[in-house]
Structures are given as C-alpha cells and as structure tokens.
N, C-alpha and C positions, 0 to 999 in steps of 0.2 A: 504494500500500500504506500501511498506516496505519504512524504516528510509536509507534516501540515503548512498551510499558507504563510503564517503568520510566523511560522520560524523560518521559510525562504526569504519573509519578506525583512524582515530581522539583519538576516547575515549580509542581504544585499542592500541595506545601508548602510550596516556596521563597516562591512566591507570597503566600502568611500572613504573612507575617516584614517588620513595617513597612520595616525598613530598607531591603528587596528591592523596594519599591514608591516610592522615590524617584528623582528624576533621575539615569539614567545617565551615565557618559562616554562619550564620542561616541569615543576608541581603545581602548573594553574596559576593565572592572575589571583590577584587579592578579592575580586568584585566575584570571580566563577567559586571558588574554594566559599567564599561567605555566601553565596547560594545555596551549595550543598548542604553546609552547615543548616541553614535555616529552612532547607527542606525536609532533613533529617528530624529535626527540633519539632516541625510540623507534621509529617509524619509518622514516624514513631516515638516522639516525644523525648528526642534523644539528645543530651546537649554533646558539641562538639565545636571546640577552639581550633576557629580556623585557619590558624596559625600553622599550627604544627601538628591537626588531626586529621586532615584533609589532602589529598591532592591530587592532582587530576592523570589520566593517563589518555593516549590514545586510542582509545575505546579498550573493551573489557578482553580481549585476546593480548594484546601486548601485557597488561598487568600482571594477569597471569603470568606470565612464564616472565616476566620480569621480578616479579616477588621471591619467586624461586633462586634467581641468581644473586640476589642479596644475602639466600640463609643457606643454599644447600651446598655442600659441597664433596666431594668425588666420595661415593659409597655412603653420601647419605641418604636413609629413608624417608618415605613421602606417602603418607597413606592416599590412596587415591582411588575414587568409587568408579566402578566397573559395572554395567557398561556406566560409563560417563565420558564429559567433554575429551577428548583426544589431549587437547594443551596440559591436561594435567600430568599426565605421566610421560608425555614426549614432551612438548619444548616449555615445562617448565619442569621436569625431572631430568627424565633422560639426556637433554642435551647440556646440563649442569653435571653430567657424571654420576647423579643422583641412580637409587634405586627402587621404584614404585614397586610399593605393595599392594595390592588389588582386592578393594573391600567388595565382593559381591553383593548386589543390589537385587536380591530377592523378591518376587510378588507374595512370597507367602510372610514377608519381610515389609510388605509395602513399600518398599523399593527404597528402606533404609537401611543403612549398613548396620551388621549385627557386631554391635561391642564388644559383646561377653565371648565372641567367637573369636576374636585375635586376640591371641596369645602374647602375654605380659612381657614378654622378650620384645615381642616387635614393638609393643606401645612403649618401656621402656627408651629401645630405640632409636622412633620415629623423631623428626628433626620439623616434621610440617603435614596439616592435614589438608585436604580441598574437599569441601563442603560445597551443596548445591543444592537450593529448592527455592520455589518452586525446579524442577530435573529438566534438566537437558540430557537423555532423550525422553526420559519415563512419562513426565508430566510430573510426576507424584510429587505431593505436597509435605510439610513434617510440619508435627504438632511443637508448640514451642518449647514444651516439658520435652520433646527428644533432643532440642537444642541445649537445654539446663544439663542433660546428662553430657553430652558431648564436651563441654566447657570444664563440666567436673572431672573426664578424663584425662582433658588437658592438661588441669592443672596436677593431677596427680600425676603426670607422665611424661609433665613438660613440654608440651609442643604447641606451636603454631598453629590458631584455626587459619585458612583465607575460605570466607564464606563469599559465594560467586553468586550474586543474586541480581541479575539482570530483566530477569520473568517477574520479580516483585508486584509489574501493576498486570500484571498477564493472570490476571486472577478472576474467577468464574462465579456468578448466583454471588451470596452474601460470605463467600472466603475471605480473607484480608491476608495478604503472608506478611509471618515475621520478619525483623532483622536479628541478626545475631548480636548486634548493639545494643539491642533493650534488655539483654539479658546480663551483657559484662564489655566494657572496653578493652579488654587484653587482646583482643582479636581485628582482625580487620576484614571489611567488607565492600565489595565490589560491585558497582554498578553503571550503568552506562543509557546512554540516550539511545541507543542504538534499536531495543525493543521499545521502550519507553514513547520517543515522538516518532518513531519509521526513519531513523536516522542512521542504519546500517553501514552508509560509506562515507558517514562526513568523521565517524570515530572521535567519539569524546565520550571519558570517562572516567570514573573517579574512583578511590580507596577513600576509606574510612574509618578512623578508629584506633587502636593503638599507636600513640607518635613514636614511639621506637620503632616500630618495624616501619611506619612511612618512612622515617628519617631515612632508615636503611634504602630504601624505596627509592627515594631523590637521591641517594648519592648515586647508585645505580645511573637512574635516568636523567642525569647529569650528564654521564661521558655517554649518553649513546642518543638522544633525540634533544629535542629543542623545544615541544612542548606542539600541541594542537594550535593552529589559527586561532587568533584572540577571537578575530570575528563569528567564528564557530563558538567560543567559548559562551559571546554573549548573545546569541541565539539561545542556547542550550538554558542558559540562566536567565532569559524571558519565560522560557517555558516551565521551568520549575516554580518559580515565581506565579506559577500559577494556583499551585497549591496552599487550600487553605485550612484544612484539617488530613485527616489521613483517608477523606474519600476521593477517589481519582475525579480530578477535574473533567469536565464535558469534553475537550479534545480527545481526550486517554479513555474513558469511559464511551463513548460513542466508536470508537475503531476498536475497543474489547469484545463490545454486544456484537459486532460483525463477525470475530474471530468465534465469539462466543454460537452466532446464529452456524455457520459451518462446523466447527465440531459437532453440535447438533446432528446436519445431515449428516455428515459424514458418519460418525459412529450409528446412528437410527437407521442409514443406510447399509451398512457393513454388517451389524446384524439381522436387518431382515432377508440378507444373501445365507444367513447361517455361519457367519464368519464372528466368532462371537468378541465383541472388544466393549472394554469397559469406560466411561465417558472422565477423563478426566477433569481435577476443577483447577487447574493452571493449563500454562503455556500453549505455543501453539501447535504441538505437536499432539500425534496417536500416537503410543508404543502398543503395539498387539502381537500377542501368540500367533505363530503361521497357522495357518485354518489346518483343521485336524485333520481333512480330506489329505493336503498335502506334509503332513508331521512327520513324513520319512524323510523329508526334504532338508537340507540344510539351508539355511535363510540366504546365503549367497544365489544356490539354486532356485531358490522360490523367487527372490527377487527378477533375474535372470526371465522366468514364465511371466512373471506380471508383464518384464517388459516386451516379450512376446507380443500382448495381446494392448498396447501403447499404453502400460501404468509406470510410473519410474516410486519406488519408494527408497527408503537406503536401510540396507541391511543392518540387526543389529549387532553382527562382528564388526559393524563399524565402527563403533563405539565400547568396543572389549570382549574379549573372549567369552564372559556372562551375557553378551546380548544374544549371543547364536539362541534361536527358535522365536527370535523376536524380527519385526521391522516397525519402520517409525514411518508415519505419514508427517507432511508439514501440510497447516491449512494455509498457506500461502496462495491459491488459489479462488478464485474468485466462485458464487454458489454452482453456475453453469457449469464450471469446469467439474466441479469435483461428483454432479451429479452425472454428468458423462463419464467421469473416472470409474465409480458406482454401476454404469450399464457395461463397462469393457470388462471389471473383475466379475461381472458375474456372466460372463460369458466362460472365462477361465471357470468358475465354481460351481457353476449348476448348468 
C-alpha cells in the first residue's frame, strides 16, 4: 500500500530547506529521537530521555544485525527463534563469528519459545536474545506475563533482550501489543516506520531503551553510516506526532481494517477449500500447516505445486529448519487478487 499523503507531502518540503539536505547523525537529530521518546510516553506510557535512550537507525534490518556487532563476539551465543526473521542468526550472528542457538517456535507452544527447554548451560552462556511479537512469520502474539518471565531469565543469566517489534500497530479486533519497555528498561527495543506508515524503502528506524547498549549502538554506527535523511526523519516525526493515546491514529487504523478485511478472506477462504488455517490477531502474514492432502510433501515441494498452478507463497525453511511443514502467505495483495489466488489453490486441492 502506498506511504500516506501527508508524509510524501512532509519530506517534499522538508526536502527544500538547505539545512535538511546536509549530513545527518548517524543516532537521529535531536527533534526525530524526542518524537520517539514522546511516542513511546504516549503509547505505552513509557518514559524515555532522549538523550541517551533513543536512536534512530536505518530502518529495522540494519539494527538488527548492527546491535549484534557491538556485543557479540567470535563463538558467542545468540538465542534466536526458529522459524524466525533470517537477520537474526545470519547477519546479526553468524557474520559476527557469533553462534545461534535455535529456540523452536512451536504451535503446540503458541509459537513461543519454550524456556524450561534450554538447558542452563546454554542460558548461562548466551551473550544476547532476539525477541519478536507480534512474529515474523507466525503472526503469533505473546501475553505480556510471557514477556515478565523472559526478562526474569535474563536477569538471572545475564543477557541481552533486543525485542524486534515492528508489527506493534499490525494489531487485529481489540489486541493492543506490548513493548518490552513497560515491563523493564535493561533491554532495548526496535521499531520502524517501515510497517507503521507503508514506508518500506524510505528506512527509518529506531532502538529504544537501555543507554548502554544504545551507547554501544552509536559507536558502532558511527564508523559505518551517516544517519537516515533528516528530511525523512521529519516526515516520520509528523506522523508519530500523530498519536494521542495508545489507540492507533485514523491513518494507521484505517490501512489495519484493510489488512484486517483480507486476512478475513483469505483464511475464510482457505478453509472452506479444507485447507485448514487459523486466523491470526497480528501482522500481515498467514503461517499454515501444508494441507494434509499434501503432508508427505516437504514445504519446499509444496510450495514448488502452488507455483504450478500461478500461487507464489515462501516456504517455511525459509525462515528455519522449524518452519518445514509450514508456509507463510503475505496479504500484500489487494481483495481481487487474493480471491483469485483462493480459485487457482483450489484447483490444486479439490
């Protein structure tokens, strides 16, 4: 979906303004950081000095594996959920010399990592966890008592949350999701305009939360980028400024209900082929079991047949050895399309 009006119309004035057209800071002007801040305040009711608790990155994939190169180092561990976002255990582990451990993401688990299952050696350990919910790819959502125990691992085990919460306002019916701020600042959390206002390629994004590990942060992204367009910056922070308690503003809330009305068909559709999927209450994706018809299948293969009959979904060994018997739909498509998508699988299925 397109990046709303009034943030195009934003950059291309900001844009004019010489001063907006010189070298950024690589952790945010002082006007973008003091937005976050007082987004967060609004809300989740979080305070946060925007000084030293804030800073911006170029959207939420560079962070990532940027945080990483500040803590990890050759043969350190990285707990990191499976299936989940790829940059967690590749370019913010692996290309650090780091070694991911892979919390399997269970449905009989709700698709949260089981605690009591990894063994007091590795949590000892671990050097850094990556946290995600609302999930990239699951959907699945976590109660914020799952968040309190995680935090209580930490601290008895020593390590780094970075909670990746980008899907925050991707939230369905009356859900609201946590941050991991309202429960303790020892941690830092991530997010980005990028799902927020449809701003995928203008990349601006921000960490939040503990100022030692930002600190750490900025000296990083110091010797390696220059900082996001200011003018982008102050787009991004018209739009956040939009918010006046912790219900999404009318821009955010009216492209939800759209995301919102397609899952709809989409899953109402998918099971009345017999393809049975469950309706999640975040994000813009389906994670579903491969229909039972084909369950001898490996998802590579199955995916392969959909695109036989013109469906493209992405397998879920795309996202870790735990996604195989799954694949992930994105409702990036418009209702037309996805109800044609709906008559082509069920040409494959019945």
């Amino acid at each position: 979906m397109n990046t709303p009006n009034f943030i195009i119309e934003e950059m291309i004035e900001q844009a004019k303004i010489s001063s907006n057209q010189n070298y950024p800071s690589s952790m945010g002007e002082d006007f973008f950081r003091e937005s976050v801040a007082r987004w967060n305040k609004v809300r989740y009711g979080v305070n946060l000095n925007p000084e030293n608790e804030v800073t911006h990155i170029i959207g939420g994939k560079e962070g990532v594996a940027n945080i990483a190169r500040v803590f990890i180092n050759p043969g350190d561990l990285v707990l990191c959920p499976n299936p989940g976002y790829p940059v967690y255990a590749n370019g913010g582990t692996k290309l650090c010399d780091g070694e991911p451990y892979l919390m399997p993401l269970k449905k009989e688990n709700n698709f949260l990592p089981d605690l009591e299952d990894i063994d007091a050696e590795i949590l000892k350990k671990a050097k850094l966890m990556y946290l995600n919910y609302p999930n990239n790819p699951t959907g699945a959502v976590t109660p914020i008592d799952f968040l309190k125990k995680v935090i209580d691992y930490a601290e008895d085990y020593n390590f780094i949350i970075i909670y990746d919460n980008p899907y925050s306002e991707f939230t369905f019916e009356d859900y609201i999701a946590p941050s991991i701020l309202q429960i303790s600042n020892e941690h830092v959390e991530l997010n980005s305009a990028s799902k927020m206002f449809n701003m995928t390629g203008f990349r601006c994004g921000w960490v939040a939360g503990n100022a030692d590990i930002i600190k750490g942060l900025r000296k990083v992204k110091s010797q390696i980028d220059s900082g996001g367009p200011i003018f982008i910056q102050k787009a991004v922070a018209k739009g956040l400024d939009l918010y006046t308690s912790q219900e999404k503003p009318d821009v955010i809330r009216k492209n939800v209900e759209i995301y919102e009305t397609r899952r709809n068909t989409l899953v109402k559709g998918l099971n009345k082929l017999g393809w049975k999927t469950d309706l999640p209450k975040a994000t813009f994706y389906i994670w579903t079991q491969i229909p039972e018809k084909f369950s001898e299948m490996n998802c590579m293969d199955f995916v392969k047949t959909l695109i036989d009959v013109g469906v493209i979904v992405t397998p879920g060994t795309g996202f870790g050895e735990y996604g195989e018997g799954y694949v992930r739909f994105a409702l990036t498509q418009p209702i037309e399309r996805i109800i044609e998508a709906l008559e082509r699988i069920n040409k494959l299925l019945n």
